[in-house]
C-alpha positions in Angstrom: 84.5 110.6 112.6 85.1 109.7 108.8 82.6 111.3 106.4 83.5 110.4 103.4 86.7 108.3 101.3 87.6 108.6 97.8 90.2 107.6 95.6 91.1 107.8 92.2 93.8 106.1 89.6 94.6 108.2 86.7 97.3 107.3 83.5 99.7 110.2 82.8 99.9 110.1 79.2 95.7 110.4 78.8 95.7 113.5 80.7 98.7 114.6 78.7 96.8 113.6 75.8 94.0 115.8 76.8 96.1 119.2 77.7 98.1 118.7 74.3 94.6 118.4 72.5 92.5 121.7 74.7 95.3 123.5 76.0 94.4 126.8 78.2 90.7 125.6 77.4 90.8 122.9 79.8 93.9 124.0 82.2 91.6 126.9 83.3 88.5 124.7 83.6 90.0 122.3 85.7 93.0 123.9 87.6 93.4 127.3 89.4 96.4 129.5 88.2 98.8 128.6 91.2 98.6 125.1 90.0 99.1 125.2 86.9 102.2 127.9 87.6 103.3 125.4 90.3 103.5 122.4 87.5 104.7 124.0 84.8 107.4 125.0 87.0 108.5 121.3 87.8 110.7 119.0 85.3 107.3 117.0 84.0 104.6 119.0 84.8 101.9 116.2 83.2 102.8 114.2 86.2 102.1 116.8 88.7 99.0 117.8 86.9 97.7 114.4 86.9 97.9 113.5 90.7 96.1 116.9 91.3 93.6 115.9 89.0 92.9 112.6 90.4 92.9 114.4 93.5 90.0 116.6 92.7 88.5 113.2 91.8 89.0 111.6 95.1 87.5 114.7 96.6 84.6 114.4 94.9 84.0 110.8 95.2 84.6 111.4 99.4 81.1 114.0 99.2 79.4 111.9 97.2 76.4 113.8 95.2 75.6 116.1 98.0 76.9 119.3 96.0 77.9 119.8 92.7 81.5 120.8 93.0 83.6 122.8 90.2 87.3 121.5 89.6 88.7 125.0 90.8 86.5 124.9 94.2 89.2 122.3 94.9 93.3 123.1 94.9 95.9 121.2 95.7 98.7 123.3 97.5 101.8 122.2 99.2 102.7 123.5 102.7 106.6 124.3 103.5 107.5 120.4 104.0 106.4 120.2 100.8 103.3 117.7 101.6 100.4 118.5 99.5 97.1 119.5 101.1 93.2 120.4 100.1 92.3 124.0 100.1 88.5 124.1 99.3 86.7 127.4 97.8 83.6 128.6 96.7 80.8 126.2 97.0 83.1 123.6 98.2 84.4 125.7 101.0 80.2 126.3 102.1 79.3 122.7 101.6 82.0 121.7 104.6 81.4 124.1 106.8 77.7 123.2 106.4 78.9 119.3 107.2 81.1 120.4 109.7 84.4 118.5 107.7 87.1 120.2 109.4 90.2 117.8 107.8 90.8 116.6 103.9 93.7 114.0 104.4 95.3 113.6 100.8 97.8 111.3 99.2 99.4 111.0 96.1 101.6 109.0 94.6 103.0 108.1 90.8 104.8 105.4 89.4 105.7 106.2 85.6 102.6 105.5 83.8 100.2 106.3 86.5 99.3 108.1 89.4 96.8 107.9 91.9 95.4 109.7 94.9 93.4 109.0 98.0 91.3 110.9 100.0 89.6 111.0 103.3 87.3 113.6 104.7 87.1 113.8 109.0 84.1 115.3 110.7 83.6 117.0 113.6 81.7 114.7 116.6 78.7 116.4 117.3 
């Protein structure tokens, strides 16, 4: 059963914009350290740091209201095939077990200027 969808469209340069201007200051208050050590390790980080943003966007959009979610309660990881996947913590990690959301699909994509990502949350039938 779906519980929730979200999705979210982002342009590359603004959140480049935005890392150039707050640095550290907003990396840390957005991403969690393997993140940001995963995209800085790729030839344009901005790009990868973008889709994981719009990610945590699409996550949050998906719950709706129903908690108030911090930007490192959500990570975007990528399993040994390289597809990238939701890990919830904190919070987050509470607020679906409480639901009983036992799968965060995720997508993301880019195309030079912008990327987007899309989100749905699956529930357990009760």
């Amino acid at each position: 059963m779906i519980y929730g969808v979200g999705i979210d469209l982002i342009k590359i340069e603004r959140l480049k914009k935005v890392i150039e201007k707050w640095e550290d200051r907003f990396l840390k208050r957005v991403f969690t350290q393997g993140e940001i050590a995963y995209c800085y390790e790729k030839k344009q980080p901005y790009l990868s740091l973008a889709v994981r943003f719009a990610a945590k966007e699409a996550l949050i959009k998906a719950i709706g209201s129903a908690v108030p979610v911090s930007f490192t309660d959500i990570e975007v990881i990528n399993i040994a095939s390289g597809k990238p996947v939701l890990k919830m913590h904190g919070r987050l990690e509470d607020f679906f077990r409480e639901k009983f959301i036992k799968k965060a699909h995720l997508s993301l994509s880019h195309e030079h200027e912008y990327g987007i990502a899309c989100v749905i949350l699956e529930r357990e039938e009760r």
